[in-house]
TITORMI-248453 format. One line per field, with one value per atom (N, C-alpha, C): z, x, y; atom name. Coordinates in nm, 2 decimals. Layout:
% TITORMI-248453
c3 [Z ...]
c1 [X ...]
c2 [Y ...]
name [CA ...]
This chain:
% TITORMI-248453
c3 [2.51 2.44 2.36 2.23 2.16 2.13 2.18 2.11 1.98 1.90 1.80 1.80 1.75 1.74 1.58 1.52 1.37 1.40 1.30 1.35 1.19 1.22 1.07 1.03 0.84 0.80 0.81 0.83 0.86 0.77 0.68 0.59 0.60 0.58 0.61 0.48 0.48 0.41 0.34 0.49 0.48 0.60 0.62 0.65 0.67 0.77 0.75 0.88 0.85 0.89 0.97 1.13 1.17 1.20 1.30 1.37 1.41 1.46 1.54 1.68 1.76 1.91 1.96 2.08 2.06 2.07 2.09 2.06 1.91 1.82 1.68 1.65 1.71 1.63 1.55 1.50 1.44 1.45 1.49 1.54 1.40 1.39 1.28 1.32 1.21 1.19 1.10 1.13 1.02 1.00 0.89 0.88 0.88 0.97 0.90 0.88 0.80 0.83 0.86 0.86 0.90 0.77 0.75 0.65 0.69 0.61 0.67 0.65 0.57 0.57 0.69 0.73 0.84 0.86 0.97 1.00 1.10 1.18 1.26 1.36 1.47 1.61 1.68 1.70 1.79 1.89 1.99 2.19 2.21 2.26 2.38 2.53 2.60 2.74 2.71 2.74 2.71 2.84 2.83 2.98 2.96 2.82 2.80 2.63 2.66 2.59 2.45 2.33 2.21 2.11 1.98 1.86 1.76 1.66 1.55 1.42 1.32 1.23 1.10 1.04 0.92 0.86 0.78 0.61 0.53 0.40 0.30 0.31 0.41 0.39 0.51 0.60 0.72 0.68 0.57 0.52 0.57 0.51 0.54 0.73 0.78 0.95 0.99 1.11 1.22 1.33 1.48 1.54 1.62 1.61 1.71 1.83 1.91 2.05 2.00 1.89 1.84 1.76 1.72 1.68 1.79 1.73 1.80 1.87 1.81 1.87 2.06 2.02 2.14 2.24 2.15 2.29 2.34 2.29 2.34 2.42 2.40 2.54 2.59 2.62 2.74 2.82 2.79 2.89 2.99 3.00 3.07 3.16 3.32 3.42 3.40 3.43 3.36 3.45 3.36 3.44 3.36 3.27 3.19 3.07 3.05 2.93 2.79 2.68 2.60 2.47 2.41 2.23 2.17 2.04 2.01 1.85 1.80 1.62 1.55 1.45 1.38 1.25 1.16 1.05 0.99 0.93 0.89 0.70 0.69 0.54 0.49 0.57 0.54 0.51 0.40 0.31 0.45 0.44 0.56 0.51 0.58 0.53 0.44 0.39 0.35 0.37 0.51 0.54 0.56 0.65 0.66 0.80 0.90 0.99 1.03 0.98 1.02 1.15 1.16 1.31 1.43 1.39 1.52 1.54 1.46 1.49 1.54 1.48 1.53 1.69 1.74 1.85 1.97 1.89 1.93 1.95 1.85 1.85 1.97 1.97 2.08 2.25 2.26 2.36 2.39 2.32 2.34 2.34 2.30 2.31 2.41 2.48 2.60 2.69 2.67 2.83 2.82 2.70 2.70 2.78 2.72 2.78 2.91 2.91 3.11 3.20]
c1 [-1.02 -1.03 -0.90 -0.89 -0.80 -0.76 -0.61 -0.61 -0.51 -0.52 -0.43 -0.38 -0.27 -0.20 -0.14 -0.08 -0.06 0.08 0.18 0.31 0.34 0.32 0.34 0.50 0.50 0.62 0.69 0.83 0.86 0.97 0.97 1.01 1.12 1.23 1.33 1.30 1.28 1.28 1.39 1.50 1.59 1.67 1.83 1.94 2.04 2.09 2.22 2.34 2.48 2.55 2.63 2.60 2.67 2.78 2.80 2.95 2.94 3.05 3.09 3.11 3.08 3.05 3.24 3.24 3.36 3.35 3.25 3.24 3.18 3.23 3.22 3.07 2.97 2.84 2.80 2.75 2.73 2.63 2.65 2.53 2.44 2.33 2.23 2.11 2.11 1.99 1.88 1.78 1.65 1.52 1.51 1.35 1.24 1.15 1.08 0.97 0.88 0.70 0.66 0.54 0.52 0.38 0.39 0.28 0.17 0.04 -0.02 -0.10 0.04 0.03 0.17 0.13 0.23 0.19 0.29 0.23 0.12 0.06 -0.05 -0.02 0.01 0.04 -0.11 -0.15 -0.24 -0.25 -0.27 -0.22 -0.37 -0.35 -0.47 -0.40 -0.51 -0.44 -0.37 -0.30 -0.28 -0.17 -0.22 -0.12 0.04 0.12 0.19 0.24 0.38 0.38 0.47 0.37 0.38 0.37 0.46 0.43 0.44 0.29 0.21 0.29 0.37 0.39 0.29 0.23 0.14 0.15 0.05 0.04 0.15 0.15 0.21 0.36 0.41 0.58 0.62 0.53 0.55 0.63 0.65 0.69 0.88 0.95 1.04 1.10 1.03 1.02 1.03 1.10 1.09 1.01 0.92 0.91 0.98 1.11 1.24 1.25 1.35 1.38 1.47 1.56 1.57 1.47 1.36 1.26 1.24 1.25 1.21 1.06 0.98 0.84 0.89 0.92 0.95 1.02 1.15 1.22 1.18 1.12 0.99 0.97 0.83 0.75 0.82 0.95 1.01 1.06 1.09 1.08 1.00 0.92 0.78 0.87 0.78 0.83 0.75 0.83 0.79 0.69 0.64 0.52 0.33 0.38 0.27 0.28 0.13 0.12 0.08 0.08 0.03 0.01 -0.07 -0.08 -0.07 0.06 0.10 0.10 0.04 -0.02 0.06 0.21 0.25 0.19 0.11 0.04 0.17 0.25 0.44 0.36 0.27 0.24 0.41 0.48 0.60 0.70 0.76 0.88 1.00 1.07 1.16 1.25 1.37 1.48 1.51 1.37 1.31 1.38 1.42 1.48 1.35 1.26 1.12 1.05 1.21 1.14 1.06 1.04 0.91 0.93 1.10 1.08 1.10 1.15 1.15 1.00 0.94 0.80 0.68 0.74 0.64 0.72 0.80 0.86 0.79 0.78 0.73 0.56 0.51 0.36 0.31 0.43 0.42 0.41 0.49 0.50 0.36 0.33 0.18 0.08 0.06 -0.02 -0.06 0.09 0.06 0.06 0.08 0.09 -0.09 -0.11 -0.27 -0.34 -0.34 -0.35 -0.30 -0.19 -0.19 -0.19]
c2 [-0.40 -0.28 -0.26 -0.26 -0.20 -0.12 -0.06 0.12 0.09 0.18 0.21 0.36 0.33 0.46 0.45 0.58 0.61 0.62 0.58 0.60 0.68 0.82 0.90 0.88 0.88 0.88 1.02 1.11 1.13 1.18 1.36 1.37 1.49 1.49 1.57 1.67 1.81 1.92 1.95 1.98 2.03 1.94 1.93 1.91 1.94 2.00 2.05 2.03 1.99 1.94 2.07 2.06 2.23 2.23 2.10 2.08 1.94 1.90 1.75 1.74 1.67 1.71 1.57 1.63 1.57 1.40 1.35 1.20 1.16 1.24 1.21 1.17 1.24 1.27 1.37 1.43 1.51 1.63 1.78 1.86 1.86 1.88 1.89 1.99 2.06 2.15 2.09 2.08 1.98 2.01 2.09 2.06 1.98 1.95 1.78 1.85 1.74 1.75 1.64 1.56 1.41 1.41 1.30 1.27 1.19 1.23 1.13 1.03 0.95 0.86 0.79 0.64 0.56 0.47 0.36 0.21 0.26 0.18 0.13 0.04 0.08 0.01 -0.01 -0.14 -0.17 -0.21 -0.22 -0.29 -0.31 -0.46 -0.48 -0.55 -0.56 -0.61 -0.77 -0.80 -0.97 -1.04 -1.16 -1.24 -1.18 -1.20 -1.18 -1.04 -0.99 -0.96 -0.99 -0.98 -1.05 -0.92 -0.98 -0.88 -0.96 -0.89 -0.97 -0.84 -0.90 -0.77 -0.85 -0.77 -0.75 -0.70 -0.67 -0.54 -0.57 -0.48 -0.48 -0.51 -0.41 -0.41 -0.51 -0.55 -0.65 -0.78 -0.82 -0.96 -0.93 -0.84 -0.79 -0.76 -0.76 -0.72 -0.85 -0.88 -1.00 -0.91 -0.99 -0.99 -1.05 -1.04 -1.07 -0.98 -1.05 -0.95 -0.77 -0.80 -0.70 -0.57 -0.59 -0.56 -0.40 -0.28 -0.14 -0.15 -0.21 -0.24 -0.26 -0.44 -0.46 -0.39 -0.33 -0.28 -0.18 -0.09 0.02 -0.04 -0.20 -0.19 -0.25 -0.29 -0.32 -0.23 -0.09 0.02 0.07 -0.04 -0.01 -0.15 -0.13 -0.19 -0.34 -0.43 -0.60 -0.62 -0.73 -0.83 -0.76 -0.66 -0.60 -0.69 -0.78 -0.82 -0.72 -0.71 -0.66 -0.74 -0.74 -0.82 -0.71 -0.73 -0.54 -0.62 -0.56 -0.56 -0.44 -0.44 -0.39 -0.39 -0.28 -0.31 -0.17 -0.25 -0.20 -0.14 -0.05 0.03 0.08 0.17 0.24 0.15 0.15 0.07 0.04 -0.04 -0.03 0.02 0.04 0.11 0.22 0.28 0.39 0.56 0.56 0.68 0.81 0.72 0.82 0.78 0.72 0.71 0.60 0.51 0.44 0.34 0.32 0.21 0.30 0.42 0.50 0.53 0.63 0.64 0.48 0.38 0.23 0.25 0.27 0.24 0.36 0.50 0.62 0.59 0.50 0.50 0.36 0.31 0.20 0.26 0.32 0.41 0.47 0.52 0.59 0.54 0.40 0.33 0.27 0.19 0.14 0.23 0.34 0.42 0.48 0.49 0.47 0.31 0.27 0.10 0.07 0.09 0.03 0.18]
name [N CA C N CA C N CA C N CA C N CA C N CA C N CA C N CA C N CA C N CA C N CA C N CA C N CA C N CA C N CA C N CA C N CA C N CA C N CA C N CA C N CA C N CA C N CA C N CA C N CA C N CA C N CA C N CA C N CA C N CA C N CA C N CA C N CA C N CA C N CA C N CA C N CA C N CA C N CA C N CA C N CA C N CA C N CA C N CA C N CA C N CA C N CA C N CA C N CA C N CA C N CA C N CA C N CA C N CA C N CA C N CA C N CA C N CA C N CA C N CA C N CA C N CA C N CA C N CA C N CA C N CA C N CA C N CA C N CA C N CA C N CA C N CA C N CA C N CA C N CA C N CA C N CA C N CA C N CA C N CA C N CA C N CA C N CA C N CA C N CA C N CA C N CA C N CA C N CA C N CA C N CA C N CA C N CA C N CA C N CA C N CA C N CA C N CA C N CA C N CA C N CA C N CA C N CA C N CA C N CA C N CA C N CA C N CA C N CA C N CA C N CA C N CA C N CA C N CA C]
């Protein structure tokens, strides 16, 4: 059984810079909305786990161990296989969100799934 999840792009309205925390990040106030349009995370059960990246803007993406996909489902306790299908529609480096949300839609998938 296959699930899919939508990993919506992710659009800042508004912005604003409040204060600096004392380890030099930055407090932020933010409007967002999510669009609906986004990539397409798919999971089935599998011996092992693997990631397939696809679609339009996928040429640009590795399925490397650095890859947000993966490191997601390695937060889950080992020895769970999955076959995990990145269909990457959202431009990369875009600024709309899209590896956090594939990482966010991965999460939800497999906790669906196992």
């Amino acid at each position: 059984m296959a699930i899919e999840e939508t990993a919506a792009a992710k659009l800042n309205l508004a912005l604003h810079v409040t204060g600096q925390r004392a380890d030099g990040y930055h407090l932020l106030d933010s409007l967002v909305v999510f669009a609906d349009v986004g990539d397409l995370v798919t999971v089935e059960r599998a011996v092992a786990l693997t990631l397939a990246v696809a679609g339009p803007e996928g040429s640009g993406l590795t399925a490397g161990e650095d890859n947000l996909v993966l490191r997601a489902a390695r937060t889950f306790p080992p020895g769970r296989g999955a076959a995990i299908t990145l269909e990457k529609i959202l431009p990369l480096a875009s600024g709309i969100g899209g590896g956090s949300a594939d990482a966010a839609a991965t999460l939800r998938a497999l906790s669906r799934l196992w």
